[in-house]
PyMOL commands that place a pseudoatom at each C-alpha (Angstrom):
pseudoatom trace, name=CA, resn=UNK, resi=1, chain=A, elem=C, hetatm=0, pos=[81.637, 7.108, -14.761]
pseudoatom trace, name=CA, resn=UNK, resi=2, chain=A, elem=C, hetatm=0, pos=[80.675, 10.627, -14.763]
pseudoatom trace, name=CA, resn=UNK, resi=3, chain=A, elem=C, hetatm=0, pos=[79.015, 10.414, -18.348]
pseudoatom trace, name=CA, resn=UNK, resi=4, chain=A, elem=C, hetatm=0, pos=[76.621, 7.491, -16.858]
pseudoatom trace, name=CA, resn=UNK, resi=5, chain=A, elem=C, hetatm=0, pos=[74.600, 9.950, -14.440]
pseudoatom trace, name=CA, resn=UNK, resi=6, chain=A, elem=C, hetatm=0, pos=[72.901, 11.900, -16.586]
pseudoatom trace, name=CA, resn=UNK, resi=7, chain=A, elem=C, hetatm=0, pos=[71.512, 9.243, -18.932]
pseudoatom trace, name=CA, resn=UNK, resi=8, chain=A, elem=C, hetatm=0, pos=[70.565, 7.409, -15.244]
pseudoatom trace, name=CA, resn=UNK, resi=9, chain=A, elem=C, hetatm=0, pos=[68.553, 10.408, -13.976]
pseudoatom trace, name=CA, resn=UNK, resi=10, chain=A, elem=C, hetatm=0, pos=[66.906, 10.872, -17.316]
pseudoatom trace, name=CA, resn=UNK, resi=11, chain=A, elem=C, hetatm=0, pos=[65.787, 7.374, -17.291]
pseudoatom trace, name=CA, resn=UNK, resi=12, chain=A, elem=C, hetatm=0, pos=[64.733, 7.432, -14.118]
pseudoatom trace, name=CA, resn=UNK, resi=13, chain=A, elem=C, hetatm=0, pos=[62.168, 10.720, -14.541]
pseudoatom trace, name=CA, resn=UNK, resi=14, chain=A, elem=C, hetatm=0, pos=[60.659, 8.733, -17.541]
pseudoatom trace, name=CA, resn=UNK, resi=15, chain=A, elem=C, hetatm=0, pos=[60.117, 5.979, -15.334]
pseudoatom trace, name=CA, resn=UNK, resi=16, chain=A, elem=C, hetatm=0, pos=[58.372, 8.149, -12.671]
pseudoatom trace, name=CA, resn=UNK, resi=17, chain=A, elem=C, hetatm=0, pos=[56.090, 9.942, -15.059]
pseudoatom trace, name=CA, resn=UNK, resi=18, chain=A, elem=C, hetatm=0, pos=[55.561, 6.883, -16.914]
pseudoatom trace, name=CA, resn=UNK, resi=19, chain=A, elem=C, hetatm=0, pos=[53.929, 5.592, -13.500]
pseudoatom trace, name=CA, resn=UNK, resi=20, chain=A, elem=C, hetatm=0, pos=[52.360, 8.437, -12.278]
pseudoatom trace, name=CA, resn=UNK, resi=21, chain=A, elem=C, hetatm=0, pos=[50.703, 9.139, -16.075]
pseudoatom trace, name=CA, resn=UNK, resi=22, chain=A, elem=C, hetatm=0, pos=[49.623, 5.479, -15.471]
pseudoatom trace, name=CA, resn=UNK, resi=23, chain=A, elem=C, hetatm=0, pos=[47.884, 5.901, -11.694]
pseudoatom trace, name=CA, resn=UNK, resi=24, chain=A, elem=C, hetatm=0, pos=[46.742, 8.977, -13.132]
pseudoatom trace, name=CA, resn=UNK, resi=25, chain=A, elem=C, hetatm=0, pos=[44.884, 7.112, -16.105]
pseudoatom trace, name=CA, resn=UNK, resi=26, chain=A, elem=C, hetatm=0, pos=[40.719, 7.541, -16.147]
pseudoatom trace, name=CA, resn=UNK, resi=27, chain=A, elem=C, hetatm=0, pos=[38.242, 5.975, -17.682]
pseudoatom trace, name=CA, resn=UNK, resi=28, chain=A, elem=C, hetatm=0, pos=[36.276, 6.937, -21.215]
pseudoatom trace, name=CA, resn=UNK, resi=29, chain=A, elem=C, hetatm=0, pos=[33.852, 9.275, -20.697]
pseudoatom trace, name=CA, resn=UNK, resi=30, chain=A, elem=C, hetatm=0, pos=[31.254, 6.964, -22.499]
pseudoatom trace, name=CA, resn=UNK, resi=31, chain=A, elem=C, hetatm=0, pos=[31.858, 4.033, -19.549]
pseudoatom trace, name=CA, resn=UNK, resi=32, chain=A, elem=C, hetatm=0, pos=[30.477, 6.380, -17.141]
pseudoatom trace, name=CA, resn=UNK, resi=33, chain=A, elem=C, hetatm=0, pos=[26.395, 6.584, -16.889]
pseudoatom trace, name=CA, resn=UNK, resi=34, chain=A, elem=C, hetatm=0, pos=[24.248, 9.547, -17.450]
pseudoatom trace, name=CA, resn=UNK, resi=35, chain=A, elem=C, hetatm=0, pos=[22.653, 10.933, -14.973]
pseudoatom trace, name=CA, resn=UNK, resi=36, chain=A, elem=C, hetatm=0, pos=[19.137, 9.626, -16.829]
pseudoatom trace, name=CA, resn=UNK, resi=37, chain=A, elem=C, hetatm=0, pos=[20.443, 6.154, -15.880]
pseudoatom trace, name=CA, resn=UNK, resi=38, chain=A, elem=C, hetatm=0, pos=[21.424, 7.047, -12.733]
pseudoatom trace, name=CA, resn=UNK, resi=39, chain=A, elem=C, hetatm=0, pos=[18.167, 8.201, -11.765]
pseudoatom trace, name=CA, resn=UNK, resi=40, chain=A, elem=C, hetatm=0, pos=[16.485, 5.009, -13.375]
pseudoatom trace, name=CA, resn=UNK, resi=41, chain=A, elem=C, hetatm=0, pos=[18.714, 2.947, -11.680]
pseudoatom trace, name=CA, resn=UNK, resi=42, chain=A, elem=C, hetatm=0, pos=[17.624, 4.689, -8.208]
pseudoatom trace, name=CA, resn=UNK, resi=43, chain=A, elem=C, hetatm=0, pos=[14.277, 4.376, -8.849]
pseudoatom trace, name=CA, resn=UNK, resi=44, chain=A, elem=C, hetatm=0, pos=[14.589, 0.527, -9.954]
pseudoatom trace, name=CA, resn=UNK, resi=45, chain=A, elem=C, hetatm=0, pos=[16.395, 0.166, -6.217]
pseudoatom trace, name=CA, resn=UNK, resi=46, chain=A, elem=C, hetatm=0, pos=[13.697, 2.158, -4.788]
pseudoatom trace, name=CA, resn=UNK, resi=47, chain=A, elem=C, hetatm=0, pos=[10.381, 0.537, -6.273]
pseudoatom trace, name=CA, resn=UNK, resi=48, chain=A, elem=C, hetatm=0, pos=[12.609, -3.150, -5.531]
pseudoatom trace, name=CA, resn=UNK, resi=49, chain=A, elem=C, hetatm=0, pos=[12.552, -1.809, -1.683]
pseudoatom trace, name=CA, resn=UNK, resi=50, chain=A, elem=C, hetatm=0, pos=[8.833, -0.852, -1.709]
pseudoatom trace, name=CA, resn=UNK, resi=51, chain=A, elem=C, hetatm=0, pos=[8.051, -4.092, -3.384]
pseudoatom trace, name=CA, resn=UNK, resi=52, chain=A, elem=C, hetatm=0, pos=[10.117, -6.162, -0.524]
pseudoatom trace, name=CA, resn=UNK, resi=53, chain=A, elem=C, hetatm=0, pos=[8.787, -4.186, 2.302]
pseudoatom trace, name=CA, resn=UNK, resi=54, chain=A, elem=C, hetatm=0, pos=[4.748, -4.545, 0.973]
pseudoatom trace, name=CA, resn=UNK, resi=55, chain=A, elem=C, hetatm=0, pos=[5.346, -8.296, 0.956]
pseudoatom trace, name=CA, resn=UNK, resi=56, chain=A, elem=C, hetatm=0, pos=[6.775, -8.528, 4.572]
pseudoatom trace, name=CA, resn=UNK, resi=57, chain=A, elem=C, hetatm=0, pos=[3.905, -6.753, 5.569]
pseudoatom trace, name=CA, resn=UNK, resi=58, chain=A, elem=C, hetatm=0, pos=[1.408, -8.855, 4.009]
pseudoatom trace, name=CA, resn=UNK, resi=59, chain=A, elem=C, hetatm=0, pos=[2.796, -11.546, 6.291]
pseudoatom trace, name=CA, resn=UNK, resi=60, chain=A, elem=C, hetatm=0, pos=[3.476, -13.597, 3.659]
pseudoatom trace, name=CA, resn=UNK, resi=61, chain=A, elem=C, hetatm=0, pos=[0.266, -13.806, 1.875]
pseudoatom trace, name=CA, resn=UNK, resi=62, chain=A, elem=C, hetatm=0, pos=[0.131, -11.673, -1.571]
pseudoatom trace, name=CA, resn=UNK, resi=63, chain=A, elem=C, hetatm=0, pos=[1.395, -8.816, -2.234]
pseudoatom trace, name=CA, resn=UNK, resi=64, chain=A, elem=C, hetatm=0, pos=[-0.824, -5.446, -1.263]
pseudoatom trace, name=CA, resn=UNK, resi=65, chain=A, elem=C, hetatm=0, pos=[-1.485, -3.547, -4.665]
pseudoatom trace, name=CA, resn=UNK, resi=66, chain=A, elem=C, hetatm=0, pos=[0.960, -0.473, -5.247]
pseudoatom trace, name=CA, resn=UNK, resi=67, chain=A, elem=C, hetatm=0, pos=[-0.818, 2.635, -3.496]
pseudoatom trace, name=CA, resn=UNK, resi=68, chain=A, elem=C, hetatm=0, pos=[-0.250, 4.118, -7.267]
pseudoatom trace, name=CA, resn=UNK, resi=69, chain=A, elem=C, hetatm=0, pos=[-2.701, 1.779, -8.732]
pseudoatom trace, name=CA, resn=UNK, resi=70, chain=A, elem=C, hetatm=0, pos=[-5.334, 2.800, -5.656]
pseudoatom trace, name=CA, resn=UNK, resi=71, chain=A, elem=C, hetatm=0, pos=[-7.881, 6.353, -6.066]
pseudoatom trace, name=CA, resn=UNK, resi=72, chain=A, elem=C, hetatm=0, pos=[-9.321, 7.986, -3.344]
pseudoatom trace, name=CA, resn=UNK, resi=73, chain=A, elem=C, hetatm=0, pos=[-13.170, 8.266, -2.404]
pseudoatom trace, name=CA, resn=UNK, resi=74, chain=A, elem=C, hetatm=0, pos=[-13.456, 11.418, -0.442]
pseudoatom trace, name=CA, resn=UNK, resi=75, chain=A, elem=C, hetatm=0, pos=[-17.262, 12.323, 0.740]
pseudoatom trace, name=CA, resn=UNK, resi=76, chain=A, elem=C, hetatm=0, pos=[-16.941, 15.993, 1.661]
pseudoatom trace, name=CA, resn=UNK, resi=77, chain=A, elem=C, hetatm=0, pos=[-20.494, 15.893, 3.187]
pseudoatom trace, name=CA, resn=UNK, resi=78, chain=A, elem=C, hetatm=0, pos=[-19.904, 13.003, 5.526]
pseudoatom trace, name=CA, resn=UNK, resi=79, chain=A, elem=C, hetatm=0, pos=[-16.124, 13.691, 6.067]
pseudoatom trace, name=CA, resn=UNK, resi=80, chain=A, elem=C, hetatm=0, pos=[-14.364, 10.162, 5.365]
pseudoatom trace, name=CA, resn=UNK, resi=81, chain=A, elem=C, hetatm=0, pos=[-11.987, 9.274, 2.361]
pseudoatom trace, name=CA, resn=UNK, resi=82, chain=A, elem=C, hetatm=0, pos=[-10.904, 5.744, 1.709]
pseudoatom trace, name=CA, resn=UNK, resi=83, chain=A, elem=C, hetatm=0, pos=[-8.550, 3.995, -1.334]
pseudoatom trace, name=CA, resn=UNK, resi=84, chain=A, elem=C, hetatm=0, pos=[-10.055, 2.074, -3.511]
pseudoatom trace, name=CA, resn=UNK, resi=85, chain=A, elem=C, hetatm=0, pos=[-8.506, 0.138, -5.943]
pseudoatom trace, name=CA, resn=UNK, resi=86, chain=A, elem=C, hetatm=0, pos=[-8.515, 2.130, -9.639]
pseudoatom trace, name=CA, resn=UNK, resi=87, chain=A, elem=C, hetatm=0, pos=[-9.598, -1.044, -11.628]
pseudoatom trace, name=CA, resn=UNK, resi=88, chain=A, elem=C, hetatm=0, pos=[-12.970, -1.119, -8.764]
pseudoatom trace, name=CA, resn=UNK, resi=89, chain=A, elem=C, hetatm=0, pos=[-15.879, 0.078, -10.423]
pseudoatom trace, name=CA, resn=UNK, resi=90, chain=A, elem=C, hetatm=0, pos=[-18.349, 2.004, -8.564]
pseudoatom trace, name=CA, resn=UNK, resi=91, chain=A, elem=C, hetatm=0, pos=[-21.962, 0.921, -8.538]
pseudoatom trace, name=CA, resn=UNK, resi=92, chain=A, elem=C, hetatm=0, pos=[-23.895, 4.338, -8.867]
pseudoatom trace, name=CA, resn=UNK, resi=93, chain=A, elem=C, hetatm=0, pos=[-27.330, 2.637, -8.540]
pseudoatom trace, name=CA, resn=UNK, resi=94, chain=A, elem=C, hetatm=0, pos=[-26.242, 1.200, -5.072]
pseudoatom trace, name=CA, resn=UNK, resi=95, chain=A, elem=C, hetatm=0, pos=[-24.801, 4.540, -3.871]
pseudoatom trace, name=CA, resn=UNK, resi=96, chain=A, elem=C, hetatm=0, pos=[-25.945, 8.230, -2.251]
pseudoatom trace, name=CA, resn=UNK, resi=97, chain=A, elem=C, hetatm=0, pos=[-24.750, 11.226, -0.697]
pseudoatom trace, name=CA, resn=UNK, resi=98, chain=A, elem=C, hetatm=0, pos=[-23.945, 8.980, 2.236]
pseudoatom trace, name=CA, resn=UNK, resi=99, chain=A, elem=C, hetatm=0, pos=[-21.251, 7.260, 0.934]
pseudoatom trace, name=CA, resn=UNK, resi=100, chain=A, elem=C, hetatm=0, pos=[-20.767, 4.473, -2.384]
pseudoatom trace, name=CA, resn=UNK, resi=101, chain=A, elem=C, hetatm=0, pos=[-20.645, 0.998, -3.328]
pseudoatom trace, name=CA, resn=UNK, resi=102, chain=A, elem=C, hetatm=0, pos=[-17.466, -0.603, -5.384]
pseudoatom trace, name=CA, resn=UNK, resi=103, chain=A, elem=C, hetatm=0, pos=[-17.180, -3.714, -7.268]
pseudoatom trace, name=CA, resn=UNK, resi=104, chain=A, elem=C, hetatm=0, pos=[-14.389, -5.881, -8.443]
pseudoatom trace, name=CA, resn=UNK, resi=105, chain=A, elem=C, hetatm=0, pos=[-15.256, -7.540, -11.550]
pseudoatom trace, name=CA, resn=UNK, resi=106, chain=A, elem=C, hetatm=0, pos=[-12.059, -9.884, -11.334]
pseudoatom trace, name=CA, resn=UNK, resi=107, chain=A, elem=C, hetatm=0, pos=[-12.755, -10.994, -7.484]
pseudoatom trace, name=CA, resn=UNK, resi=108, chain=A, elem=C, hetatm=0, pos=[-16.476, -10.646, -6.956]
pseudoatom trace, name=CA, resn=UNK, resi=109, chain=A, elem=C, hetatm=0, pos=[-15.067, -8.359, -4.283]
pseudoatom trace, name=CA, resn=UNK, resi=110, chain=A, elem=C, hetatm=0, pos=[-17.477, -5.428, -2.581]
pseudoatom trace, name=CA, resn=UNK, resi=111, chain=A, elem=C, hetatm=0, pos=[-16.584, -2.825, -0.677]
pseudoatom trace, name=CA, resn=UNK, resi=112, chain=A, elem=C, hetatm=0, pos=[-19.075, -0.896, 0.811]
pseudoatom trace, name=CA, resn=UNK, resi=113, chain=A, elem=C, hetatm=0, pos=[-18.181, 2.669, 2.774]
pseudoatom trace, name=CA, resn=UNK, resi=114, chain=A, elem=C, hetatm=0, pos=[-20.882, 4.871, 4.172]
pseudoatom trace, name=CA, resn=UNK, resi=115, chain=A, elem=C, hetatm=0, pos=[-22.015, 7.173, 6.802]
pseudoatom trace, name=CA, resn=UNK, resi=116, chain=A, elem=C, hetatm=0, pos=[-24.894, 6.191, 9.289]
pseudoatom trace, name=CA, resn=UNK, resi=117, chain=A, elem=C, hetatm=0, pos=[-26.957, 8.506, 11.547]
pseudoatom trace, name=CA, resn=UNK, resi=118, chain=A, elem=C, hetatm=0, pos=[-26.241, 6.221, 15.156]
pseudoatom trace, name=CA, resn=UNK, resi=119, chain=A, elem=C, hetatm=0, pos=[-28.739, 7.983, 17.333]
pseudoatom trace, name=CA, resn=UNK, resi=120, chain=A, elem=C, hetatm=0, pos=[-27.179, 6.745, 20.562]
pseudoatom trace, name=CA, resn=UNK, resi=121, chain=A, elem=C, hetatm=0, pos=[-25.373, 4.358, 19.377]
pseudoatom trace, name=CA, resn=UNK, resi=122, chain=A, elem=C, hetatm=0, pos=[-28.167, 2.183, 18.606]
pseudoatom trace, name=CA, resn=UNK, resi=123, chain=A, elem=C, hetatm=0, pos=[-26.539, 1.461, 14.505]
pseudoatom trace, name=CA, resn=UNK, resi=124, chain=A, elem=C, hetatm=0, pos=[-23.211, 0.522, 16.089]
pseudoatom trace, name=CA, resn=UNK, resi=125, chain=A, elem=C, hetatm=0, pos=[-24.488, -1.776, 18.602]
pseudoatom trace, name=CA, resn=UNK, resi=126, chain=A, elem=C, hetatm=0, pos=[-27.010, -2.929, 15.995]
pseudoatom trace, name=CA, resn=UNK, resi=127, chain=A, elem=C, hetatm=0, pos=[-24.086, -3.961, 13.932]
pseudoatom trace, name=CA, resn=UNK, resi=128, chain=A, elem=C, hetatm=0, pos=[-21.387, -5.411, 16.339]
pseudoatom trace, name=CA, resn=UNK, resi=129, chain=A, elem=C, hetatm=0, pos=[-24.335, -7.169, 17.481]
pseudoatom trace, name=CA, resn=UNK, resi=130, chain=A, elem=C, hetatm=0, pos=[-24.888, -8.863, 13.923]
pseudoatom trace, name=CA, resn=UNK, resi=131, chain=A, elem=C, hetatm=0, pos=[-21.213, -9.620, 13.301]
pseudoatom trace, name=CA, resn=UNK, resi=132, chain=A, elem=C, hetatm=0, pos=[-20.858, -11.137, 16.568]
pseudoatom trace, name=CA, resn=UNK, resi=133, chain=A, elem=C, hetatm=0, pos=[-24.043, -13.488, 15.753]
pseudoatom trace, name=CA, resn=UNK, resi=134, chain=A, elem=C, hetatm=0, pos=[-22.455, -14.162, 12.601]
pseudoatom trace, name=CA, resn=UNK, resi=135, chain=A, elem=C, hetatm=0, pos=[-21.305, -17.338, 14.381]
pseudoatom trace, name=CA, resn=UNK, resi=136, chain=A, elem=C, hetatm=0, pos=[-17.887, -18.798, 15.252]
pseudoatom trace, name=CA, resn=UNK, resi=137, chain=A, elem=C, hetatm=0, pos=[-16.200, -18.100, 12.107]
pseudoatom trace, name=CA, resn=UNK, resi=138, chain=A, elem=C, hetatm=0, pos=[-16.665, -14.311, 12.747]
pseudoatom trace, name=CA, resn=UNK, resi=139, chain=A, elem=C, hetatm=0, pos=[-14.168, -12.448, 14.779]
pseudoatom trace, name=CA, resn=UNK, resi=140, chain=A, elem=C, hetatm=0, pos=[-14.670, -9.115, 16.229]
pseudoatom trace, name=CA, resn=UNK, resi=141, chain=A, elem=C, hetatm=0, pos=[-13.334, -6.771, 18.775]
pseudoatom trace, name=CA, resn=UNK, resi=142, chain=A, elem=C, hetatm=0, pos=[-13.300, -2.876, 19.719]
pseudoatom trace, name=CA, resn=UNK, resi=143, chain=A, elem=C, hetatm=0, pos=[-9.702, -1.763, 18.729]
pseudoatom trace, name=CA, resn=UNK, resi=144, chain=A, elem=C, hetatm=0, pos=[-10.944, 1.410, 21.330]
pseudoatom trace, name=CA, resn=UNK, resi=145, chain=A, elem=C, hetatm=0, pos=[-14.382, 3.262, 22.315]
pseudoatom trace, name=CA, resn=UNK, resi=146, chain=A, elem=C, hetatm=0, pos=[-14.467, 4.750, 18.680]
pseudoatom trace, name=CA, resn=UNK, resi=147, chain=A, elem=C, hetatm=0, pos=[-13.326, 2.212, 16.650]
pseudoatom trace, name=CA, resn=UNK, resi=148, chain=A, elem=C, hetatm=0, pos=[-14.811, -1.478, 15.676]
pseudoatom trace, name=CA, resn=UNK, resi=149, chain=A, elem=C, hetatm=0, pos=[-12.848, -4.398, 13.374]
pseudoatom trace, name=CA, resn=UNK, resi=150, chain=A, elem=C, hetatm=0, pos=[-14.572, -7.644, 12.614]
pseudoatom trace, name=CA, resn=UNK, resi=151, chain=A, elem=C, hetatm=0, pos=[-13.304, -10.172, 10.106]
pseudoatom trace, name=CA, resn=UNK, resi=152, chain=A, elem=C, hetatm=0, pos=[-14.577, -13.528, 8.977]
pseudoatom trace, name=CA, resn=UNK, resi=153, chain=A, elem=C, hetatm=0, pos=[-17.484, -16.339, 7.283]
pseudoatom trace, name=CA, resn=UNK, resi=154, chain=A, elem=C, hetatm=0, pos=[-20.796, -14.529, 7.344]
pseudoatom trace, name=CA, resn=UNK, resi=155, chain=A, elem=C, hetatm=0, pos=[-22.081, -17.189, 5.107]
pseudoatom trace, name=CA, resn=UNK, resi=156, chain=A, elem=C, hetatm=0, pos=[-20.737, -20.198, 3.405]
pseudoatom trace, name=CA, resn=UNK, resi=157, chain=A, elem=C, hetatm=0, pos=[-18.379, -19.221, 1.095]
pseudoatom trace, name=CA, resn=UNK, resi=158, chain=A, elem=C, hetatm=0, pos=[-18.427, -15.611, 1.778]
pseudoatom trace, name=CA, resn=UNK, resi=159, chain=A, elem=C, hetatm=0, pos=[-16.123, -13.611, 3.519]
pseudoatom trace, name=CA, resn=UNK, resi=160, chain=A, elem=C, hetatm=0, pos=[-16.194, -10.459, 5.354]
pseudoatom trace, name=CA, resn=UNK, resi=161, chain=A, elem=C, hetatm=0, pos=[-13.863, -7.678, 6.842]
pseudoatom trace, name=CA, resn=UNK, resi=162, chain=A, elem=C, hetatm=0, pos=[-14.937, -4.293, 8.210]
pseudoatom trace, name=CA, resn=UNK, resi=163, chain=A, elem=C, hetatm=0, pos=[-14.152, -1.241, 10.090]
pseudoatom trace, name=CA, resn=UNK, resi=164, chain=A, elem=C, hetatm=0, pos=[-16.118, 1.114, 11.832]
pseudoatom trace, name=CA, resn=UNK, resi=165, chain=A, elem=C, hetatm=0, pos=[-15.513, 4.638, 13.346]
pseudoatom trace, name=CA, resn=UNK, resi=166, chain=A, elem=C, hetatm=0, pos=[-17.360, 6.387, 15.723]
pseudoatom trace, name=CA, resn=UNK, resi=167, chain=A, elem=C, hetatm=0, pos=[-17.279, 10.764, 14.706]
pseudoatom trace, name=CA, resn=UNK, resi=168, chain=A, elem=C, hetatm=0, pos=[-17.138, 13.297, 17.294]
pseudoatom trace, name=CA, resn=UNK, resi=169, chain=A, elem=C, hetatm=0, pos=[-20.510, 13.786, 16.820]
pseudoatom trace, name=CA, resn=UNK, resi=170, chain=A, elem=C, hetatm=0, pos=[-22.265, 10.298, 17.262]
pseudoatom trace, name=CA, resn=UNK, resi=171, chain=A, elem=C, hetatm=0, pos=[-22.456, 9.489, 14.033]
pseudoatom trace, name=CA, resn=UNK, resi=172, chain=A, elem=C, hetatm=0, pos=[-20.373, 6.697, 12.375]
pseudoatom trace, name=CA, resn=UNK, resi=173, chain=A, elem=C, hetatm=0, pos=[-18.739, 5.533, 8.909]
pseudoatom trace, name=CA, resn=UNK, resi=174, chain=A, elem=C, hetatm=0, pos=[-18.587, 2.131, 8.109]
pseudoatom trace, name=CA, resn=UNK, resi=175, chain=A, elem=C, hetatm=0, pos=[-16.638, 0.234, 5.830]
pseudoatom trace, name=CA, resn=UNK, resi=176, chain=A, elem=C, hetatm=0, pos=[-17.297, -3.260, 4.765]
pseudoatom trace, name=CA, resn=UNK, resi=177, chain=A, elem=C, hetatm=0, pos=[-15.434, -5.781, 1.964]
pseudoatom trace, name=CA, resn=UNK, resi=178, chain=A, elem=C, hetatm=0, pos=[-17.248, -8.882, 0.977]
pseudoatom trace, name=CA, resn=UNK, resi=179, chain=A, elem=C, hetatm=0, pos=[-15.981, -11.403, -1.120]
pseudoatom trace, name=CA, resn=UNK, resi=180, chain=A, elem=C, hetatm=0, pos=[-15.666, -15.339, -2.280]
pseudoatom trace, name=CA, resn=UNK, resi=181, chain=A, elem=C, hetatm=0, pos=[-13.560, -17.345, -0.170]
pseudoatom trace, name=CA, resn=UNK, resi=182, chain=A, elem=C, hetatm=0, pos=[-11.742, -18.489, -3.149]
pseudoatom trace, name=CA, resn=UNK, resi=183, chain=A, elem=C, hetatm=0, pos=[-10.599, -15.034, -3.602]
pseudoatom trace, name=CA, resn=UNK, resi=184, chain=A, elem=C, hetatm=0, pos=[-9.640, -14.729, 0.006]
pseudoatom trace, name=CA, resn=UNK, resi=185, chain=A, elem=C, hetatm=0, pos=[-5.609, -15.633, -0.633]
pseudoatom trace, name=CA, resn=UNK, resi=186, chain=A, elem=C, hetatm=0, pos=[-5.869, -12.206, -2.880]
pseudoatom trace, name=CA, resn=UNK, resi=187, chain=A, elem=C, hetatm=0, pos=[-8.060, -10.130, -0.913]
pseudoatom trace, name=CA, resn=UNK, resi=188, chain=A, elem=C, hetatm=0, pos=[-7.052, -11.061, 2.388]
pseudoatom trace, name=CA, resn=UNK, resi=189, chain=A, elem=C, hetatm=0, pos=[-4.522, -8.545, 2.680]
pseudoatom trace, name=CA, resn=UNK, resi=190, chain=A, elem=C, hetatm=0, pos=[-5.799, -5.995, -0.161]
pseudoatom trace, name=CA, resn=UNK, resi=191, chain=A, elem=C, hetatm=0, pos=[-9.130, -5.626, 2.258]
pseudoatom trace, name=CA, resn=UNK, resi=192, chain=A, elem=C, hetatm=0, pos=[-6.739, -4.967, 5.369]
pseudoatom trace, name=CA, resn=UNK, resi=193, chain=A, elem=C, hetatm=0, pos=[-4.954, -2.393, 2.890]
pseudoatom trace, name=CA, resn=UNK, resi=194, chain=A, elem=C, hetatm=0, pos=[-8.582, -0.584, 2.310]
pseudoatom trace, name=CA, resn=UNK, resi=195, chain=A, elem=C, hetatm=0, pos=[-9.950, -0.941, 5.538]
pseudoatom trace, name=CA, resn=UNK, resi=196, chain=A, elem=C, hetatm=0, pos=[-6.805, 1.019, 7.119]
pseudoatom trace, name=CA, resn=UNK, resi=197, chain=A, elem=C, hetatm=0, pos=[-6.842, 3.767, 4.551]
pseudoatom trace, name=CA, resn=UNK, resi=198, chain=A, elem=C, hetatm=0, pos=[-10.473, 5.052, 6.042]
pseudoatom trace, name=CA, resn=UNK, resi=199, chain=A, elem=C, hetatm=0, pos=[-9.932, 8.082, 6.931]
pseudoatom trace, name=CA, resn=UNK, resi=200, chain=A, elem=C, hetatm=0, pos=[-12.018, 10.653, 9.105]
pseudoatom trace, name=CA, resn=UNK, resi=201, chain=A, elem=C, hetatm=0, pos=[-11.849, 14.032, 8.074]
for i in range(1, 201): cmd.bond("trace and resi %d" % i, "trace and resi %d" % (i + 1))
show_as sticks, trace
zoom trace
């Protein structure tokens, strides 16, 4: 009887570490990613995020381009920046000191962003006064006393959406995207995208 206890404990320790080596056991180092992977794999997550978000916000129309596929026209003489798609050419023969013309070769999309003089506010009511003549396919309204939207027809098979800011000093920017109706589904929601970059500065 006595000669059975040590061969009993002596089992019984193998056992133990034999379990605890086993809960103890880890995985080859070469199962575990890098942290190169990591970091793609965060930015795969990340960019799938953006990508969701941009298409709630369109409302369910197409997807707004990536901001890293826009540039930015800044006019240091008129203060005013605004994105611009990078793949929009811009039409120096159209454009000035005052601000420049862009067009989408793809779309027949123009945007149009410029500074006007507005000697009491005669430009700005000259031009609310035009969109709202448009007719009944036009829609405009003062977002507040320094700030104009108006999008719609202006002509059959043309549309139209545009912004326009009033400075502190009278003087007012205006942005304007025309394009085909048949481009509409696309540009819809890349024009609302542009208009709401402009910028005073």
């Amino acid at each position: 009887m006595t000669n059975m206890r040590p061969s009993f404990s002596i089992s019984a320790a193998l056992s133990a570490v034999l379990i605890l080596s086993s809960c103890g056991k880890q995985e080859a180092v070469g199962d575990v990613p890098s942290s190169e992977e990591l970091a793609e794999q965060a930015d795969a997550a990340s960019k799938a995020i953006r990508d969701e978000e941009a298409a709630a916000n369109a409302d369910g129309d197409a997807p707004v381009i990536d901001s890293a596929e826009m540039t930015s026209y800044a006019n240091a003489l008129r203060g005013f920046s605004i994105m611009v798609p990078k793949d929009w050419a811009a039409d120096e023969t159209a454009s000035d000191d005052n601000g420049r013309v862009f067009d989408d070769a793809q779309s027949k999309a123009k945007l149009t962003a410029g500074w006007i003089e507005n000697r009491e506010d005669a430009d700005l009511a000259a031009a609310v006064t035009e969109l709202e003549n448009a007719g009944e396919a036009m829609t405009g309204d003062y977002v507040n006393e320094n700030e104009y939207r108006a999008s719609g027809l202006i002509e059959e098979g043309t549309k139209t959406a545009q912004r326009i800011l009033r400075k502190p000093d009278g003087t007012m920017i205006k942005a304007a995207i025309t394009y085909p109706v048949d481009s509409a589904e696309t540009i819809d929601p890349l024009a609302k995208q542009i208009l709401d970059s402009l910028t005073l500065q």
